[in-house]
KEPAGU-801139 format. One record per residue (C-alpha): residue number from 1; x, y, z. Coordinates in pm, 1 decimal, always signed. Example, Ala and Ser with C-alpha at 12.3 -4.5 7.8 and 13.67 -1.06 7.14 Angstrom:
// KEPAGU-801139
+--------+----------+----------+----------+
: lumlum :     east :    north :       up :
+--------+----------+----------+----------+
:      1 :  +1230.0 :   -450.0 :   +780.0 :
:      2 :  +1367.0 :   -106.0 :   +714.0 :
+--------+----------+----------+----------+
This chain:
// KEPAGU-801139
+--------+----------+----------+----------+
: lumlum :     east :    north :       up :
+--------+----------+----------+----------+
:      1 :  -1392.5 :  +2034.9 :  -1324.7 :
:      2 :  -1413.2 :  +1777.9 :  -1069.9 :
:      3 :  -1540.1 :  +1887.4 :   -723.8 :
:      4 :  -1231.8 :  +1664.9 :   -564.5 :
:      5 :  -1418.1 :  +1366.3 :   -509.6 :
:      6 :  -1378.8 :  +1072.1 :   -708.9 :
:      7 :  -1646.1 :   +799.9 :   -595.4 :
:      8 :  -1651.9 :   +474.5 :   -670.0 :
:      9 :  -2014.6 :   +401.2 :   -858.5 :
:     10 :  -2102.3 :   +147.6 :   -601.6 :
:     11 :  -2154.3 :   +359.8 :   -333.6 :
:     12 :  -2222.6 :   +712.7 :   -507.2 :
:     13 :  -2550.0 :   +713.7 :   -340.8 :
:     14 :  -2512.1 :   +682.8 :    +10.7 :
:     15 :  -2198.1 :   +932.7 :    -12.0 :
:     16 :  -2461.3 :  +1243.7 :   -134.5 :
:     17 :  -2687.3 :  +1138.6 :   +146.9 :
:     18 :  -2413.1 :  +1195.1 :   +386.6 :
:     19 :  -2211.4 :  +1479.7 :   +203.7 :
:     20 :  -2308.9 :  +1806.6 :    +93.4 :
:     21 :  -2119.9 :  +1952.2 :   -261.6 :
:     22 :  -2081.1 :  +2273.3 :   -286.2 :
:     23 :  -1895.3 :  +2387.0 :   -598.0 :
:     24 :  -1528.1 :  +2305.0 :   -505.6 :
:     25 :  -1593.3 :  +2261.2 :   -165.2 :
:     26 :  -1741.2 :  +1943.2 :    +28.5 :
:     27 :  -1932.7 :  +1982.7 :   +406.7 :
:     28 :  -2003.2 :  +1732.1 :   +649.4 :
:     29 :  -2425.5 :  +1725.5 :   +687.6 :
:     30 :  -2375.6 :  +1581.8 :   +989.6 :
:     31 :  -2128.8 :  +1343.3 :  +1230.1 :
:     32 :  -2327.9 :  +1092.0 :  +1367.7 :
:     33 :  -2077.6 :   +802.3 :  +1404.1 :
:     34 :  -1850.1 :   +939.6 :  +1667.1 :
:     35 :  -2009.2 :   +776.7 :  +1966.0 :
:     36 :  -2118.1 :   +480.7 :  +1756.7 :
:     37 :  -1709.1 :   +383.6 :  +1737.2 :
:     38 :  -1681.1 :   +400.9 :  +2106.7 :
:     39 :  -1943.5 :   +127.5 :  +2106.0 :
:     40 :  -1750.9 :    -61.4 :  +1845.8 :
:     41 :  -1413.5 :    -48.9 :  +1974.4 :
:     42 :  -1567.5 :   -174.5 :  +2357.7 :
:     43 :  -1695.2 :   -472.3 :  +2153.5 :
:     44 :  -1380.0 :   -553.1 :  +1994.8 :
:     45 :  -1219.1 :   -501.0 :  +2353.1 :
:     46 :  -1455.9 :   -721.9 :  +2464.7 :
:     47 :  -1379.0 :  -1028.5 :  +2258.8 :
:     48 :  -1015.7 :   -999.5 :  +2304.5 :
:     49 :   -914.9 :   -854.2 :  +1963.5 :
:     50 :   -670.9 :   -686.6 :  +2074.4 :
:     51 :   -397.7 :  -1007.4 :  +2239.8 :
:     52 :    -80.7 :  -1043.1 :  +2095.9 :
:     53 :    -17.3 :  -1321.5 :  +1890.4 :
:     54 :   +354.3 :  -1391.4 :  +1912.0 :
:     55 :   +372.4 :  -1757.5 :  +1828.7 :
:     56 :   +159.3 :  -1678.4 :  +1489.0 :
:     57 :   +455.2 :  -1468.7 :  +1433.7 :
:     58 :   +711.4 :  -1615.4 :  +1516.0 :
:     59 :   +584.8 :  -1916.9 :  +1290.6 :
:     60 :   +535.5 :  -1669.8 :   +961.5 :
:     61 :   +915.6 :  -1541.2 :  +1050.6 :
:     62 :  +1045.3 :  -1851.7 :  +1073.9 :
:     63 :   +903.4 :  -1982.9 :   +739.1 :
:     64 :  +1044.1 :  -1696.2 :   +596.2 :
:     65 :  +1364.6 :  -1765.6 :   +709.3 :
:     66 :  +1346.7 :  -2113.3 :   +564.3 :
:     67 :  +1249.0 :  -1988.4 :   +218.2 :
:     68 :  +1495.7 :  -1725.7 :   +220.1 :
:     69 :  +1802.8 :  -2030.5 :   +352.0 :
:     70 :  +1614.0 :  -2233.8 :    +82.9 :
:     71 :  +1658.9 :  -1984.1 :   -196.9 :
:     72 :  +2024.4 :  -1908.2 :    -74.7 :
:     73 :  +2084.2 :  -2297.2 :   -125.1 :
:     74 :  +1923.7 :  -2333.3 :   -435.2 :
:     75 :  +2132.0 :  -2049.2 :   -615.2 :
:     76 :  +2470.3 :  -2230.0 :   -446.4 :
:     77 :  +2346.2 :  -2506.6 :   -684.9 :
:     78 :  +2225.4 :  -2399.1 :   -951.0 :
:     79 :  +2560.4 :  -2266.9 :  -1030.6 :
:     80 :  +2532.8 :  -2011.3 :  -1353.7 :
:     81 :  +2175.2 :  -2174.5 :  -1519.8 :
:     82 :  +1933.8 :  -1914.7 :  -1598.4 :
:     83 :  +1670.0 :  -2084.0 :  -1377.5 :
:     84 :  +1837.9 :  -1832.3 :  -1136.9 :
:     85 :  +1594.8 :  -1592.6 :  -1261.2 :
:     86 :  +1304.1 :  -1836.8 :  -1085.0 :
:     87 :  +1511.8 :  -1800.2 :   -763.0 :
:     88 :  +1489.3 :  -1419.2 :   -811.9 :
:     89 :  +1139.1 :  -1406.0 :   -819.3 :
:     90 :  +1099.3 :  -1623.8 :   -518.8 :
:     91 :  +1295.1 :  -1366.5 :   -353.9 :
:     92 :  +1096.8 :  -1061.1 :   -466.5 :
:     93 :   +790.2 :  -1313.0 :   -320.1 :
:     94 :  +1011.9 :  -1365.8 :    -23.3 :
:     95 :  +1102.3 :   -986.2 :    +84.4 :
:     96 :   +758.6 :   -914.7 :     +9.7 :
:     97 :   +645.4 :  -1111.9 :   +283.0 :
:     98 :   +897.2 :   -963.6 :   +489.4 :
:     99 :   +791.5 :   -613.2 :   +418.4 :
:    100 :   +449.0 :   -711.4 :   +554.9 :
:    101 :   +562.0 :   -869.0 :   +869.0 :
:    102 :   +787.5 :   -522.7 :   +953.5 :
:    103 :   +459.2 :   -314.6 :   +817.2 :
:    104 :   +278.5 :   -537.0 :  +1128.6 :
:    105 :   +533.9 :   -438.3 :  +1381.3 :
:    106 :   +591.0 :   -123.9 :  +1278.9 :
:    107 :   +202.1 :    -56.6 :  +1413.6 :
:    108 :   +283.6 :   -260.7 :  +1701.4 :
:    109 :   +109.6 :   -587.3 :  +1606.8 :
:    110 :   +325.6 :   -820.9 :  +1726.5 :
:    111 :   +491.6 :   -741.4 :  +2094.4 :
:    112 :   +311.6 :   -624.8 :  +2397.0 :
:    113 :   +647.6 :   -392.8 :  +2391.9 :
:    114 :   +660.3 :    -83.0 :  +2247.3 :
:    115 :  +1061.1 :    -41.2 :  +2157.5 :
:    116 :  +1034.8 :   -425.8 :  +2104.4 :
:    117 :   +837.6 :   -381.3 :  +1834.3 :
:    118 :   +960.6 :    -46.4 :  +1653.8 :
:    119 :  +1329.1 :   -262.4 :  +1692.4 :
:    120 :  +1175.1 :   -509.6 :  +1511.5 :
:    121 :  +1015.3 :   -312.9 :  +1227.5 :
:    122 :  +1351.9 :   -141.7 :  +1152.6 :
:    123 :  +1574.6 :   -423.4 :  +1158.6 :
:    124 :  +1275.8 :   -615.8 :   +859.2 :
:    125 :  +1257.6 :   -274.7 :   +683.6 :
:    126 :  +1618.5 :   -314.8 :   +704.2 :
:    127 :  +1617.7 :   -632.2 :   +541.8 :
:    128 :  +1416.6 :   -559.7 :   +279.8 :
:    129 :  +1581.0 :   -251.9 :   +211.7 :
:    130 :  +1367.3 :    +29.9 :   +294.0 :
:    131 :  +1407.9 :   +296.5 :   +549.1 :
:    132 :  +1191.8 :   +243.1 :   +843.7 :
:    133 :  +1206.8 :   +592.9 :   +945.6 :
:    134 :  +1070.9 :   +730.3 :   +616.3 :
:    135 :   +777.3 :   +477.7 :   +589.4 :
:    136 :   +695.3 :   +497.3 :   +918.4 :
:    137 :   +635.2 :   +890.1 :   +867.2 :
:    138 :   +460.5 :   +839.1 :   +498.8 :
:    139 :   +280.7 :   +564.6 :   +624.3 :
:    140 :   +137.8 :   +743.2 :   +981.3 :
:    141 :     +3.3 :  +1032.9 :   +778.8 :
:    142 :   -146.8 :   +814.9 :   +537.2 :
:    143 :   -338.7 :   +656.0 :   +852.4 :
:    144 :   -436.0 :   +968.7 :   +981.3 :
:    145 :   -612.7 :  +1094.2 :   +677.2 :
:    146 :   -700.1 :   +856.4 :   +432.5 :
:    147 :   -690.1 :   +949.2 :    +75.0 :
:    148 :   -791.7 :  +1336.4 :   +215.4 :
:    149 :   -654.3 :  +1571.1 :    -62.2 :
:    150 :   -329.5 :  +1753.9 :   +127.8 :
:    151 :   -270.8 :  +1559.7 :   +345.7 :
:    152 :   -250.9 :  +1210.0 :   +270.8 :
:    153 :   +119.3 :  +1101.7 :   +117.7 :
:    154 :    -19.4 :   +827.7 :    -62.4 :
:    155 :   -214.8 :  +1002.9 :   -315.1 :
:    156 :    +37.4 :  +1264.8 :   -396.3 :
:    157 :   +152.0 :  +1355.8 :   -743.0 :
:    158 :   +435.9 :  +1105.6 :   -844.6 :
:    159 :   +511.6 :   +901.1 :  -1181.0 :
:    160 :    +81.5 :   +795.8 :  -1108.9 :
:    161 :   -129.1 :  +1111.7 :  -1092.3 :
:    162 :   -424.1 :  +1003.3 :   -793.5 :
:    163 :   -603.3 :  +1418.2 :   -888.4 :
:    164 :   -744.4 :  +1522.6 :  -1207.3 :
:    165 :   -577.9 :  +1883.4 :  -1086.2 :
:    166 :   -219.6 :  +1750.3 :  -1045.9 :
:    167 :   -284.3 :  +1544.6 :  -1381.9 :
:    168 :   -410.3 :  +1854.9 :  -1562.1 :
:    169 :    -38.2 :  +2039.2 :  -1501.8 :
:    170 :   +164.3 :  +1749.3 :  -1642.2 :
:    171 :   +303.8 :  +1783.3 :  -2007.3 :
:    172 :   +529.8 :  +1598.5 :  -2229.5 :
:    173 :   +614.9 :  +1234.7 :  -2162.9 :
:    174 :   +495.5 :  +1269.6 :  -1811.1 :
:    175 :   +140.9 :  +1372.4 :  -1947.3 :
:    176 :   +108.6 :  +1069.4 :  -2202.6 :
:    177 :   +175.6 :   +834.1 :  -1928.6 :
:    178 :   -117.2 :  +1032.6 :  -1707.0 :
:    179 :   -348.7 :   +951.9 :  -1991.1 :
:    180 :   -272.6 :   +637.7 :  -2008.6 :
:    181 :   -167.3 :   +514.4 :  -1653.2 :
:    182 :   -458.3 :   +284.2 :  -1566.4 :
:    183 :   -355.6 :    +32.8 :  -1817.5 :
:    184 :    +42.9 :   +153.3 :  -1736.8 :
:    185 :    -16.7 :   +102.7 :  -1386.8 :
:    186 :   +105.2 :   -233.2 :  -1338.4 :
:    187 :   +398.6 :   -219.7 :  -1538.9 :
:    188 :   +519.5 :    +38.7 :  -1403.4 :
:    189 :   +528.0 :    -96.0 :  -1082.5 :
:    190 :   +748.6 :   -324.0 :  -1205.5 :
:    191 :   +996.5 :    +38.2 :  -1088.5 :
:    192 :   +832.7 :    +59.5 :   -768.8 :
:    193 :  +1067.1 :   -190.7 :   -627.5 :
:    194 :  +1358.4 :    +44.7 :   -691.1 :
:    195 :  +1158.1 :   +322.6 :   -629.7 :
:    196 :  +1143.1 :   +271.1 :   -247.4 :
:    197 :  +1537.4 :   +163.5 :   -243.6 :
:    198 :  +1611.1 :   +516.1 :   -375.9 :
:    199 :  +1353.1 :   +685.6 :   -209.7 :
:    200 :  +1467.9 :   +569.1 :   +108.5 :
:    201 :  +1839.1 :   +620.5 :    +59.6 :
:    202 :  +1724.6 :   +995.2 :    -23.5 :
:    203 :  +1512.6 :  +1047.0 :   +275.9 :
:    204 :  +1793.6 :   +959.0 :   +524.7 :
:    205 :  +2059.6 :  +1177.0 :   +281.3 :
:    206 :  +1852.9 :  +1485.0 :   +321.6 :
:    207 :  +1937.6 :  +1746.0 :   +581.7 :
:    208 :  +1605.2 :  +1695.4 :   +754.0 :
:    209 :  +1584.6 :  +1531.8 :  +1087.1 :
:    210 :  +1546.0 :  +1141.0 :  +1084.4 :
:    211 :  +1539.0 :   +971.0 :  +1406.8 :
:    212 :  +1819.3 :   +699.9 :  +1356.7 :
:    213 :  +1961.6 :   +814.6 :  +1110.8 :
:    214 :  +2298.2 :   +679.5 :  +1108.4 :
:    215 :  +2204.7 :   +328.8 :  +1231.8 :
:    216 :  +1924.2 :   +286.6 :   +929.3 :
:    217 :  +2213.2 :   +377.9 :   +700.6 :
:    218 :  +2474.4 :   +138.0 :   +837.5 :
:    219 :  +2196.8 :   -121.1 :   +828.9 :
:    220 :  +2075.1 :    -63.4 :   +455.2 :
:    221 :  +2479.2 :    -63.0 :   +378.5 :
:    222 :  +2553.4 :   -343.1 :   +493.3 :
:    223 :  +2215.2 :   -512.2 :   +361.9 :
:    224 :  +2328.3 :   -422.7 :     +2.0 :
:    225 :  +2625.5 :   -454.6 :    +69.6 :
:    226 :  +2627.0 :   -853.2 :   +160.6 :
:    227 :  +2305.7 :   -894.0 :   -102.2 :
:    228 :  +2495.6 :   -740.2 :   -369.7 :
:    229 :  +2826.9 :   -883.8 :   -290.6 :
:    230 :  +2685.1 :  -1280.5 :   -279.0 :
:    231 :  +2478.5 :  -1232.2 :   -608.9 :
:    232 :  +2833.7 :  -1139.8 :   -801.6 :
:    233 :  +3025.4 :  -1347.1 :   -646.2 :
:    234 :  +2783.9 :  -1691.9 :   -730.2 :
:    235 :  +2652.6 :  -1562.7 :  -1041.6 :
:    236 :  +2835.5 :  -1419.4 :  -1404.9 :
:    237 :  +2814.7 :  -1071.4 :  -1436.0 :
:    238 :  +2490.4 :  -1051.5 :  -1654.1 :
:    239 :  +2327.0 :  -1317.8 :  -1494.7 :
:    240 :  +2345.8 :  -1115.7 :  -1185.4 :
:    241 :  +2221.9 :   -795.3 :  -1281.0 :
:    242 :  +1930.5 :  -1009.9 :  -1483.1 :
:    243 :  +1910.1 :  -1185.5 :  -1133.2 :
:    244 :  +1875.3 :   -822.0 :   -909.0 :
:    245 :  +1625.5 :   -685.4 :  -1242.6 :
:    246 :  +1406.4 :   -986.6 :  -1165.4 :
:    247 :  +1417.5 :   -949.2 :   -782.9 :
:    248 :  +1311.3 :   -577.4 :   -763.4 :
:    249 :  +1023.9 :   -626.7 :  -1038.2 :
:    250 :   +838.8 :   -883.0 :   -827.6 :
:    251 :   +876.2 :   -701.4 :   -534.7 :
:    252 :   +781.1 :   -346.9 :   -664.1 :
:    253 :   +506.6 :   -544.0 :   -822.9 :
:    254 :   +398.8 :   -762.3 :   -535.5 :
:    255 :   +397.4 :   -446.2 :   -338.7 :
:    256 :   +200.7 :   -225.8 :   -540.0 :
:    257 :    -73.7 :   -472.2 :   -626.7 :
:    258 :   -115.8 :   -533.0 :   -263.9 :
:    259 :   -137.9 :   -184.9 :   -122.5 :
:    260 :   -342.4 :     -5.2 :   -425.1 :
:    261 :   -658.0 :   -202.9 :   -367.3 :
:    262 :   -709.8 :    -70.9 :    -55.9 :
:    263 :   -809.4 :   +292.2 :   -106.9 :
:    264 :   -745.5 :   +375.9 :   -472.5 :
:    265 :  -1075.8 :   +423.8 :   -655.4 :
:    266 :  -1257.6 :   +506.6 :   -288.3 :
:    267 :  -1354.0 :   +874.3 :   -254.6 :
:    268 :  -1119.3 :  +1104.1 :   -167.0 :
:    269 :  -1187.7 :  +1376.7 :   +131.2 :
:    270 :  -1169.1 :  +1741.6 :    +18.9 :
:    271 :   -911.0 :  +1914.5 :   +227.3 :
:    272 :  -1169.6 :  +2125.9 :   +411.6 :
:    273 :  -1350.8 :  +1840.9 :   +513.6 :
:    274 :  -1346.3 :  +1668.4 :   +854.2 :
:    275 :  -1521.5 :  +1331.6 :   +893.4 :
:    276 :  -1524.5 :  +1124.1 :  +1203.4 :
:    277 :  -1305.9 :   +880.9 :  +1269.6 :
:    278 :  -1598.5 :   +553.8 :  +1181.9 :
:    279 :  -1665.4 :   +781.5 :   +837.3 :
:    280 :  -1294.4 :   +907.2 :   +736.4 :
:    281 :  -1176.2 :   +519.3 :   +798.5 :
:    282 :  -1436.2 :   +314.4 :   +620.5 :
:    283 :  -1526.6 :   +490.4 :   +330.6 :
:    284 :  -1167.9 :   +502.5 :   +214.5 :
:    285 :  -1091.7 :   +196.6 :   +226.2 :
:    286 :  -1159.5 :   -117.6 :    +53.1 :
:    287 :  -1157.7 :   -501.6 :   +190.3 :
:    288 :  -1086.2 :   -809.8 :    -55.7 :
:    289 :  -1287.7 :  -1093.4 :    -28.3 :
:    290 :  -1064.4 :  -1484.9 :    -42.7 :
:    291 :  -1068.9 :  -1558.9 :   +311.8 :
:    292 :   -757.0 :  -1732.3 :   +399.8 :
:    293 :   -591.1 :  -1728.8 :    +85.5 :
:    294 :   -610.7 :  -1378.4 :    +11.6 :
:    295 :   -489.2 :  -1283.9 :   +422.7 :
:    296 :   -193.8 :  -1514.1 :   +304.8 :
:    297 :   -120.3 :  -1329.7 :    -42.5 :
:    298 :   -163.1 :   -985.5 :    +93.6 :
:    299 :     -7.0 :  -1012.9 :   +479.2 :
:    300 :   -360.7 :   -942.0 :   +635.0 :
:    301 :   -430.3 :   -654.7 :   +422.1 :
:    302 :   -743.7 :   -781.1 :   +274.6 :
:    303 :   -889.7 :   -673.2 :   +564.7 :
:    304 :   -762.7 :   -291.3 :   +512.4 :
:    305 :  -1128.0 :   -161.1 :   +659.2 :
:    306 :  -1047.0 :   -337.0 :  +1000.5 :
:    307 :   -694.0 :   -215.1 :  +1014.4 :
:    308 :   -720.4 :    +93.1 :   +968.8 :
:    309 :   -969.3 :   +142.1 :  +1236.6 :
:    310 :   -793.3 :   -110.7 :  +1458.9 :
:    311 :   -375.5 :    -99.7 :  +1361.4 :
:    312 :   -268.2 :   -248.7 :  +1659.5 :
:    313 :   -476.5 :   -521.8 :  +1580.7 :
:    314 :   -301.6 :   -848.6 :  +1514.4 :
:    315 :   -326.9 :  -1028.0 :  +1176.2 :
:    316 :   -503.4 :  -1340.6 :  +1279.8 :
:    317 :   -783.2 :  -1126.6 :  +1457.2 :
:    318 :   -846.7 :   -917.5 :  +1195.5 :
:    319 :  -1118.9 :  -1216.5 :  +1019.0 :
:    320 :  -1334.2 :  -1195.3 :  +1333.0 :
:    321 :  -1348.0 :   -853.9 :  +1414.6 :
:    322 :  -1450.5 :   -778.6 :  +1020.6 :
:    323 :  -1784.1 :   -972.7 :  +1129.1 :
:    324 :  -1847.2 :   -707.7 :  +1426.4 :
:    325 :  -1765.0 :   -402.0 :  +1210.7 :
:    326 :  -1921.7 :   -508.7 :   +895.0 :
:    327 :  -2264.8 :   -565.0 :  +1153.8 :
:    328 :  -2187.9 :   -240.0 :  +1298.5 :
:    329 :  -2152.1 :    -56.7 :   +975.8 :
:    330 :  -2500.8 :   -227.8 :   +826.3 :
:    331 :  -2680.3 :    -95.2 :  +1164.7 :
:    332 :  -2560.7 :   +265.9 :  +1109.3 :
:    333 :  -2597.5 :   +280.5 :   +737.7 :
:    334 :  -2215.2 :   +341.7 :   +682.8 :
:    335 :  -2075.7 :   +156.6 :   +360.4 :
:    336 :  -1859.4 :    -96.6 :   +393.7 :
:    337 :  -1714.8 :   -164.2 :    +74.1 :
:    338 :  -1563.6 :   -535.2 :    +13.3 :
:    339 :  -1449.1 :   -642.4 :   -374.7 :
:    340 :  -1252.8 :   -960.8 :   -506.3 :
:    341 :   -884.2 :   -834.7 :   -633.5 :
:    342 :   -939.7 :   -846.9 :  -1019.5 :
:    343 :  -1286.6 :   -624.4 :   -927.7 :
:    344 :  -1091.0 :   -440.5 :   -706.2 :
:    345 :   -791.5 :   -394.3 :   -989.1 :
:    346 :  -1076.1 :   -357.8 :  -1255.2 :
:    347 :  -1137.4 :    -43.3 :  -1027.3 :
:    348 :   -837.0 :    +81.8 :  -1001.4 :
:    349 :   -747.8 :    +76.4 :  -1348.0 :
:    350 :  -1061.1 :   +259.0 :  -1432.2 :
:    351 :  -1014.1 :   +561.8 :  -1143.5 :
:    352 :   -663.0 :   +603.2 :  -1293.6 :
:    353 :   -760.5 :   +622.4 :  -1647.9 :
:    354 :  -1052.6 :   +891.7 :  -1557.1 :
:    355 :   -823.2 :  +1089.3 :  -1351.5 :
:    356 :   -583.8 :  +1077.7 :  -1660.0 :
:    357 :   -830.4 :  +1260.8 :  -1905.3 :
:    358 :   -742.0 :  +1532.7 :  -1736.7 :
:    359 :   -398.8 :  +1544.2 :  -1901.4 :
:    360 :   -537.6 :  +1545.7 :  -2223.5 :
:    361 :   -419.2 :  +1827.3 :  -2439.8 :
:    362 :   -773.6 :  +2033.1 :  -2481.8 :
:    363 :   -678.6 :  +2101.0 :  -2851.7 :
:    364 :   -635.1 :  +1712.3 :  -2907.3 :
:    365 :   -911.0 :  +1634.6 :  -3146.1 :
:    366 :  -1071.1 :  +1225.8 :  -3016.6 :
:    367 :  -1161.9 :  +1144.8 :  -3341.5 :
:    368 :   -799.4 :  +1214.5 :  -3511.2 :
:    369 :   -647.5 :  +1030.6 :  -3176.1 :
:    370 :   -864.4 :   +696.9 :  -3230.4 :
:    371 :   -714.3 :   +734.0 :  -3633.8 :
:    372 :   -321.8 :   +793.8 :  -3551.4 :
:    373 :   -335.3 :   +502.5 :  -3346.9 :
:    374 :   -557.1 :   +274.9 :  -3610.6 :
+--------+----------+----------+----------+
């Protein structure tokens, strides 16, 4: 049995010199980094991290705007040729981008304002279809404890199992998936699109409390409601469901590559274990390497280390205070973990396949597996 951490090789060493495994159960040795962060985050005061950046935002909105009044046009006249479909995964490219800018303002990136900016998320989650109330709740606990087992959302059982324990329980279909979901993983986000639409349609139809309730559903109404209603009315029936198909594929897709090299295949935190804040965020989480580039493709998240010690923290800040945590880091022996994406996917696919053994029927002979499927 595992002992609930799942390392990544890299860095296997300096985790046992800093956590002791006992059994099932995982203590801190000691917190030394606590008072280290205050020094860090006085640095990054310092240099001015921290200013808003409105016109850098304001640009990347209004070049979205263009490309989504450019893709508009183009399917106006194109008329009913299939190179619709290119259109459609423009626009999967296109809400993507979107998603990341109400992701930003949703942690306050953007405006010095506090309601200006929580307006601002909702109305782009709006857009994009998701329900700002329900990611902002998934994604605040996911901040608070990074990949720690209970507690963080994004590492709970689903379709992907992130635990050998919760991937031990699943049988049927569900458990052939688990043993194969590494090399599944990416098609299957090819759902995750739809995923969120339904996920966040359910979240504000439950009897729970959601803050804004009614106004997040009359927003995502009338999103679909005008989305769906232009598609079949400028495209033949087929066409536009092939067109929508397309659409949410590249933008579950685009979404799930983006987000699951940040922390998937970094250790995970036993539930009884409480790191400090330097520890719990950096060891987590992963940054890819590209410079400029790879800030464009994944909305600053290449630079997941720095955000998710510094949140507010605008995008175009986030290269320059890397170089002051990444020097802090080295000084205090903490690892800071940085990986192009195909390593960084290379990794992921391998976690997910290890953590998928554990769905394997323990009756299933290897030997008669490798000949069924020869």
């Amino acid at each position: 049995m595992s002992t609930g951490w799942e390392v990544d090789d890299r860095i296997r060493g300096s985790l046992i010199s800093t956590f002791e495994l006992s059994g099932a159960t995982a203590r801190l040795s000691h917190q030394p980094f606590t008072h280290t962060f205050t020094e860090l985050a006085k640095a990054v005061r310092i240099s001015g991290l921290h200013g808003r950046r409105r016109g850098f935002y304001v640009m990347i909105f209004g070049l979205l705007m263009l490309a989504l009044g450019g893709s508009a046009t183009g399917m106006i006249l194109l008329d009913d040729s299939w190179l619709q479909l290119l259109l459609a995964g423009a626009l999967g490219v296109i809400f993507t981008q979107f998603a990341f800018l109400g992701h930003e303002a949703s942690h306050r990136q953007i405006f010095e304002s506090g309601p200006a900016n929580d307006h601002s998320g909702r109305v782009l989650a709006a857009l994009v279809g998701i329900s700002h109330g329900w990611w902002m709740n998934k994604h605040s606990r996911h901040h608070a404890n990074p990949n720690k087992i209970g507690k963080d959302p994004d590492i709970e059982s689903d379709t992907v199992s992130f635990l050998e324990e919760s991937a031990a329980t699943r049988k049927g279909a569900l458990a052939w998936i688990t043993r194969r979901q590494g090399y599944l993983f990416f098609p299957l986000l090819l759902l995750e699109g739809l995923n969120l639409h339904v996920k966040s349609i359910r979240s504000l139809s439950a009897r729970t409390p959601v803050k804004g309730r009614w106004i997040e559903l009359g927003m995502l109404a009338a999103r679909f409601m005008i989305y769906f209603g232009l598609i079949f009315w400028l495209l033949p029936f087929g066409m536009a469901w092939a067109f929508i198909g397309v659409q949410l594929a590249v933008f579950g897709l685009y979404m799930g590559a983006t987000f699951a090299p940040n922390h998937k295949g970094m250790p995970l935190i036993p539930a009884d274990v409480k790191p400090d804040f330097l520890s719990k965020q950096v060891r987590t989480s992963r940054n890819i390497t590209g410079g400029w580039w790879a800030t464009i493709l994944m909305g600053g998240l290449n630079y997941q280390i720095e955000h998710h010690l510094f949140p507010s923290m605008p995008r175009p800040h986030l290269r320059a205070a890397r170089t002051l945590v990444r020097e802090h880091c080295r000084s205090n022996d903490v690892p800071y973990v940085e990986a192009s994406l195909l390593s960084s996917y290379r990794t992921v696919i391998s976690y997910l396949n290890r953590v998928g053994l554990a769905a394997r029927d323990p009756f299933d002979c290897p030997l008669a597996s490798r000949l069924r499927s020869s």
